[in-house]
C-alpha positions as CSV (number, residue, x, y, z in Angstrom):
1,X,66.8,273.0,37.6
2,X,67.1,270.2,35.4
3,X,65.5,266.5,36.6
4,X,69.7,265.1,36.5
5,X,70.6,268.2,38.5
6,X,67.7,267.7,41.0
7,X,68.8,263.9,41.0
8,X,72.6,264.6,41.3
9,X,71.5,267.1,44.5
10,X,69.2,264.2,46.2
11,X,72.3,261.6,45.7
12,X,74.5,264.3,47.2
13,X,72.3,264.6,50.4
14,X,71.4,261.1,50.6
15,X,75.4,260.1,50.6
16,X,76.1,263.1,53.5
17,X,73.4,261.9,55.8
18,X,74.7,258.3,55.5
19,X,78.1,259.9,56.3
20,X,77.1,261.6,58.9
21,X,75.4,258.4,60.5
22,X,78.4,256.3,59.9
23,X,80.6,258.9,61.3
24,X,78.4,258.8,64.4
25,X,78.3,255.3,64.7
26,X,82.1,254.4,64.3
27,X,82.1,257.1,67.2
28,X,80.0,255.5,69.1
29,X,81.6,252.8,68.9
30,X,84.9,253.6,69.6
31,X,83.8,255.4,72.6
32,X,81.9,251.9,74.0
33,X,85.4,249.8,73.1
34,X,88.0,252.5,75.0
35,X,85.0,252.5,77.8
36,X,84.8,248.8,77.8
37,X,88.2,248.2,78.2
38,X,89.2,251.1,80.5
39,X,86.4,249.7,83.0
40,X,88.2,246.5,82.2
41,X,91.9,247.6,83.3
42,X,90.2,249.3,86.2
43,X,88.7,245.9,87.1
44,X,91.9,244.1,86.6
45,X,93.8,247.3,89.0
46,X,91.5,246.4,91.7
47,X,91.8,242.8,91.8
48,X,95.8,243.6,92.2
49,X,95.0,246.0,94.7
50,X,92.7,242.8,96.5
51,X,95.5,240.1,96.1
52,X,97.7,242.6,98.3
53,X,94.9,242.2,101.0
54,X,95.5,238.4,101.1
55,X,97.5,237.6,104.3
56,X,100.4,235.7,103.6
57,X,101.5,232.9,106.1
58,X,104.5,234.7,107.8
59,X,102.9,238.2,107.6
60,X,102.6,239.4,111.2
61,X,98.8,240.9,111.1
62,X,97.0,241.7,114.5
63,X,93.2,242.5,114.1
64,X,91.5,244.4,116.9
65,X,90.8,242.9,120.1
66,X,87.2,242.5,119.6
67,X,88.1,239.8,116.2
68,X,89.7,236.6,117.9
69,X,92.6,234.9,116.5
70,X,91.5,231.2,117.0
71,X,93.8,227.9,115.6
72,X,92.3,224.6,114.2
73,X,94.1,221.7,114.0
74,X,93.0,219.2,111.0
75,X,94.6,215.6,110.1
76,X,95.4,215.8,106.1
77,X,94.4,212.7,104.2
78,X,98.0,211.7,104.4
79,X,97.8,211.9,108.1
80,X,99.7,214.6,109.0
81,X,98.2,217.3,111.4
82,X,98.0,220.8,109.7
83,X,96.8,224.1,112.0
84,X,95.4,227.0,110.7
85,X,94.6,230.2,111.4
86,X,91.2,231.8,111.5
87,X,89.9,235.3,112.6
88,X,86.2,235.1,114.5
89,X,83.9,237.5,113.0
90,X,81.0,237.5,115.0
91,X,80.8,233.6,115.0
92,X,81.8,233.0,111.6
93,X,85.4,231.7,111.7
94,X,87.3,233.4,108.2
95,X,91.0,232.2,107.1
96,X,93.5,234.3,108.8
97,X,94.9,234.8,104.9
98,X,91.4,236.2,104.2
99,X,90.3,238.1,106.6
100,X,91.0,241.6,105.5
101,X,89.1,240.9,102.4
102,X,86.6,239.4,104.3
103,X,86.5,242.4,106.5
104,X,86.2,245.0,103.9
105,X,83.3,242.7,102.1
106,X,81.9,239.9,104.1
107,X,80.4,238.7,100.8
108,X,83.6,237.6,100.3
109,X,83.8,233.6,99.7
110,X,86.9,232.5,98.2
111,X,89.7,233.0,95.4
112,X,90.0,230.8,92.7
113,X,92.8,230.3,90.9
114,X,93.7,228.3,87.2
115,X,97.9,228.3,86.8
116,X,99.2,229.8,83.6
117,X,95.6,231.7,82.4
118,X,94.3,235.2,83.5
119,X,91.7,233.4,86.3
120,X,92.7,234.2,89.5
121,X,90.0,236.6,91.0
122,X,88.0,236.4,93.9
123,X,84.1,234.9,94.8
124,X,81.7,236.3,96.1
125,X,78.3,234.9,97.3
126,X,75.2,237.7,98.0
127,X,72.5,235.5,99.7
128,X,69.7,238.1,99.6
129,X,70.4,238.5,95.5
130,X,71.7,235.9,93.7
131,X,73.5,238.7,90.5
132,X,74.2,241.3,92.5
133,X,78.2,240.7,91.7
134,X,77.1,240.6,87.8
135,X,77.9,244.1,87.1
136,X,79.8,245.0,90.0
137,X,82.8,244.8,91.6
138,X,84.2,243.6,95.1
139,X,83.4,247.2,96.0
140,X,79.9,246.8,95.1
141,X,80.5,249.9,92.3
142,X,79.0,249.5,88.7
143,X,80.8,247.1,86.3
144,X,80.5,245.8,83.7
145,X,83.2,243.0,84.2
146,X,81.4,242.0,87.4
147,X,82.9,239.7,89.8
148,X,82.7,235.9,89.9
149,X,79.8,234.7,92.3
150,X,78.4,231.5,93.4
151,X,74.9,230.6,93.0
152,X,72.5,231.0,96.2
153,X,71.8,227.2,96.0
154,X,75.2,226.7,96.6
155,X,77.2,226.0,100.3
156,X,80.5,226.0,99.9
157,X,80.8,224.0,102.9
158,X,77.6,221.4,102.4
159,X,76.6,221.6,99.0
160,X,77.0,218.2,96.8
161,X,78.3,220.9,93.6
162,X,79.2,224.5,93.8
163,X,78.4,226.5,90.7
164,X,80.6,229.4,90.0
165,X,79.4,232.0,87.3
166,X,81.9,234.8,85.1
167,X,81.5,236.7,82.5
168,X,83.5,235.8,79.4
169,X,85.0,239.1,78.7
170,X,86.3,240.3,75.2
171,X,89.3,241.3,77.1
172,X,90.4,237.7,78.1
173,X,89.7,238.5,81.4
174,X,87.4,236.7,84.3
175,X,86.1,233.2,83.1
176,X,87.3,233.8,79.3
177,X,90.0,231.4,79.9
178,X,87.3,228.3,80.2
179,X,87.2,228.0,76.6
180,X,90.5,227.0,76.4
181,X,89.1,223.8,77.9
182,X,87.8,222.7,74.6
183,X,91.3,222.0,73.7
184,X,92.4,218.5,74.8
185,X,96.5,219.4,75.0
186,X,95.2,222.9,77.2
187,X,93.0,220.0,79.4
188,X,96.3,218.0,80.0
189,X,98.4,221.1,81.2
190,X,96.0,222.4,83.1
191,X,93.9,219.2,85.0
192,X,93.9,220.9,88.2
193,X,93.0,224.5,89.8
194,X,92.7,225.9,93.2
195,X,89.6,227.1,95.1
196,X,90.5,228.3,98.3
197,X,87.5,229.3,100.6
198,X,87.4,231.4,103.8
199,X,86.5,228.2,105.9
200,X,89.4,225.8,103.8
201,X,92.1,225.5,101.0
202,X,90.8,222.9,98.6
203,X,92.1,221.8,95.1
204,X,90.1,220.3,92.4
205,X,90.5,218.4,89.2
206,X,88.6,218.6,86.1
207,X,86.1,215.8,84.7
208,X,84.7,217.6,82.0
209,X,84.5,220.5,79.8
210,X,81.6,221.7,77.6
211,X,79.2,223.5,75.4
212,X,75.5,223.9,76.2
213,X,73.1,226.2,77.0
214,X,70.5,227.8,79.3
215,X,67.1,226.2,77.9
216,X,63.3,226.7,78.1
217,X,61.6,226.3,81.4
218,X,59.6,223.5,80.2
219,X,63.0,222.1,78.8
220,X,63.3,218.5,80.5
221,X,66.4,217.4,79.3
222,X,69.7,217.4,81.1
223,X,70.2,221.3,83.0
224,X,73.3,221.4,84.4
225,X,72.5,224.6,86.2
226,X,69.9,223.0,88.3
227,X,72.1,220.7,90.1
228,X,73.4,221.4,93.9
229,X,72.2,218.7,96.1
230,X,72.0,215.0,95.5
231,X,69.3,213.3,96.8
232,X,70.7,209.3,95.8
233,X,73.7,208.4,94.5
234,X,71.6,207.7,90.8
235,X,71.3,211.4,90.8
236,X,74.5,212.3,91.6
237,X,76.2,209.9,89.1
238,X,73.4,211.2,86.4
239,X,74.5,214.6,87.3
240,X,78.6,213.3,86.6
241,X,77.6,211.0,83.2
242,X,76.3,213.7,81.7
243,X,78.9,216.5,82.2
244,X,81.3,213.5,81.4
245,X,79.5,212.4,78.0
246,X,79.3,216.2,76.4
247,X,82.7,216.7,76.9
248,X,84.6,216.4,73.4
249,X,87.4,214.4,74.1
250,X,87.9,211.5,76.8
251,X,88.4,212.2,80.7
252,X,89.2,209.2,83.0
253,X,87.8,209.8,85.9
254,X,87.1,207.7,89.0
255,X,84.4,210.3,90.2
256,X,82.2,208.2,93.2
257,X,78.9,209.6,95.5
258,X,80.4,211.4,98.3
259,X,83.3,213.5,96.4
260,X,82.5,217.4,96.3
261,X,82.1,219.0,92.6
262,X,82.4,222.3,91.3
263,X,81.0,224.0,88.5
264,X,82.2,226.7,86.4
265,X,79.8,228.5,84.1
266,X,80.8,231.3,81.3
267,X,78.6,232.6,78.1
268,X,79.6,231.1,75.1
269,X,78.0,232.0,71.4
270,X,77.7,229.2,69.6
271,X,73.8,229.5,70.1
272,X,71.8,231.5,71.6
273,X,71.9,231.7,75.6
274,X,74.9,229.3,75.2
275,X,77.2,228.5,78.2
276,X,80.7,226.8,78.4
277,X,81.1,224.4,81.9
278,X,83.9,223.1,83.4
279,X,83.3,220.6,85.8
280,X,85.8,219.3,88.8
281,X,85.8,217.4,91.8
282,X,87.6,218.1,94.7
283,X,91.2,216.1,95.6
284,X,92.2,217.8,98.3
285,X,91.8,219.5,102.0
């Protein structure tokens, strides 16, 4: 055989083993993509199924015998008296409109929800591991959509911030919608968003929006995931300048020591570990 024969042979095998790995890798692929977004829909199909579970205020629900129905009266900032309802489970009072989610998973927190974008999924809070919720779902089954969970530093009731984390899913679902919060005109449609807890309804407005990223341990500069208690109001208002002063375009905001803040943390990849934040405080009972 002739040395261009013997060449042409080599070039021919060469060319079908690279087809062959292509072919394999565009499979492999396309089976990760239909997996990732079929776990995806399935996500999204059980968070419909979840938001059937919330309890609305004229639906007549009676809980066994042994889970009391108790009312608590509260005066509104405006001074009006508001009651609501709350089911006693074992000592820990939930929201009436809660309390089947609360019963199927008493992880359950809260539901937060931001008007016109695809966030409006539940919290949950697993104080023995902090990720547990990263890759699963409110049933506690693989995921890789996870659901949205709150730190372990974090009390929803004491706590000076709360820090909510999401995944920022190639689907647009769970805390992909933050990012929209770079934009100023998305900012101004959208200053305010719901987090609803099973101890209180609360709404909360936004203060400021921004890129950054989870840094070295010996880092010392400004970690926004490290803040959920204030110790002086300096700290606190260090805590709010910061947020405030990374934020791309100009928030007014009369943010004082004392108001509650919450903190919602996606990935972002504009460097490596990067995070986007939105920060709020809290307006309203």
């Amino acid at each position: 055989m002739s040395d261009n024969k013997k060449k042409a042979k080599r070039n021919r095998i060469i060319y079908n083993c690279l087809l062959v790995l292509f072919i394999a890798i565009f499979i492999g692929c396309a089976i990760y993509l239909i997996s990732y977004f079929m776990e995806s829909k399935k996500s999204e199909d059980t968070v419909d199924d979840l938001k059937d579970l919330v309890i609305e205020e004229d639906e007549d629900v009676v809980f066994d015998s042994m889970y009391e129905e108790v009312v608590v009266a509260t005066e509104t900032d405006a001074g009006e008296v508001q009651e609501v309802k709350y089911i006693n489970f074992d000592g820990t009072l939930v929201q009436k409109k809660f309390a089947r989610l609360y019963k199927q998973n008493n992880d359950f927190i809260g539901w937060i929800k931001i008007e016109d974008t695809d966030i409006d999924y539940p919290v949950m809070q697993s104080m023995y591991e902090e990720e547990y919720y990263i890759y699963r779902d409110f049933e506690k089954q693989s995921s890789s959509a996870g659901t949205l969970f709150i730190d372990t530093s974090s009390d929803v009731i004491m706590s000076d911030n709360i820090l909510i984390y999401g995944h920022n899913m190639h689907t647009g679902k769970m805390f992909h919608d933050l990012l929209e919060y770079e934009s100023e005109d998305f900012y101004e449609k959208h200053k305010t968003f719901t987090f609803d807890t099973i101890h209180g309804d609360a709404t909360y407005e936004v203060i400021a929006a921004f890129r950054t990223k989870i840094y070295e341990v010996d880092y010392t500069g400004f970690k926004y995931y490290q803040f959920f208690d204030a110790s002086s109001e300096e700290e606190f208002m260090n805590y709010v300048k910061n947020c405030v002063s990374m934020t791309p375009y100009t928030i007014i905001n009369d943010v004082k020591y004392g108001d509650k803040l919450i903190t919602l943390s996606t990935c972002a990849y504009h460097t490596t570990n990067g995070r986007f934040v939105v920060v709020a405080k809290k307006i309203e009972d």
